[in-house]
N, C-alpha and C positions, 0 to 999 in steps of 0.2 A: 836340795831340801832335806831335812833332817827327821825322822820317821821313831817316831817312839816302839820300842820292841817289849814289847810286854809280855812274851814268854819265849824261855828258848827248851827245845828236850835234845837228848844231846842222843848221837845213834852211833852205828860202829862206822869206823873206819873214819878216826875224828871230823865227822863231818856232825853239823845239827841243824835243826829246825829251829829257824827262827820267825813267831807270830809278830807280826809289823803291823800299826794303826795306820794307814793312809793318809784317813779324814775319820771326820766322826759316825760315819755310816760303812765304812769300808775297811777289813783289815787282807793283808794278802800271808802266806805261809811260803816262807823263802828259804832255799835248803842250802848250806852255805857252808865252810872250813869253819871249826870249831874255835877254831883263833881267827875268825874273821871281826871286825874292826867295825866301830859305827859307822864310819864313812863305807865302807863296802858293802854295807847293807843297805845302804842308802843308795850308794850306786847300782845294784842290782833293782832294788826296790823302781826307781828311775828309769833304770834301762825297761822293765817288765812295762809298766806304765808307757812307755815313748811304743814301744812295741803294739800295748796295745791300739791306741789313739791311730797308730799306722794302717792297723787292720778294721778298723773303724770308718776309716778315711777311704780306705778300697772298696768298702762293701756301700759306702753312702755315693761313691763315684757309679759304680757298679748297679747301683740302682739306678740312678740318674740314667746313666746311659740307655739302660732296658727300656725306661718311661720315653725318654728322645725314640726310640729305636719305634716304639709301640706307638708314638705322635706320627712317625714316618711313615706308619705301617711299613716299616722294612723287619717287620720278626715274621 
């Protein structure tokens, strides 16, 4: 997916700050090689995203499981 960049501030040791749109309620602030590429920021933007949705997924398992654990009275 292709992620509109709407600011970037550039910092030492050519690296920068790039502000990325998601979606229309969400932007993320992705630090990246000053010569980094719209597809590279896409794929970071992607990877952070896949990342989170993973850790989302552990903690709605994680719950579940507690709720089983608590039906069982095994806590």
């Amino acid at each position: 997916m292709s992620y509109k960049i709407f600011k970037t501030e550039n910092t030492v040791n050519n690296m920068s700050y790039y502000s990325v749109e998601v979606n229309d309620s969400r932007t993320m602030l992705i630090k990246a090689s000053s010569t980094a590429t719209q597809s590279d920021i896409d794929a970071f933007v992607d990877e952070r995203l896949a990342s989170e949705n993973a850790h989302l997924e552990f903690l709605e398992k994680e719950e579940a499981d507690a709720a089983y654990a608590k039906e069982q009275e095994n806590v």
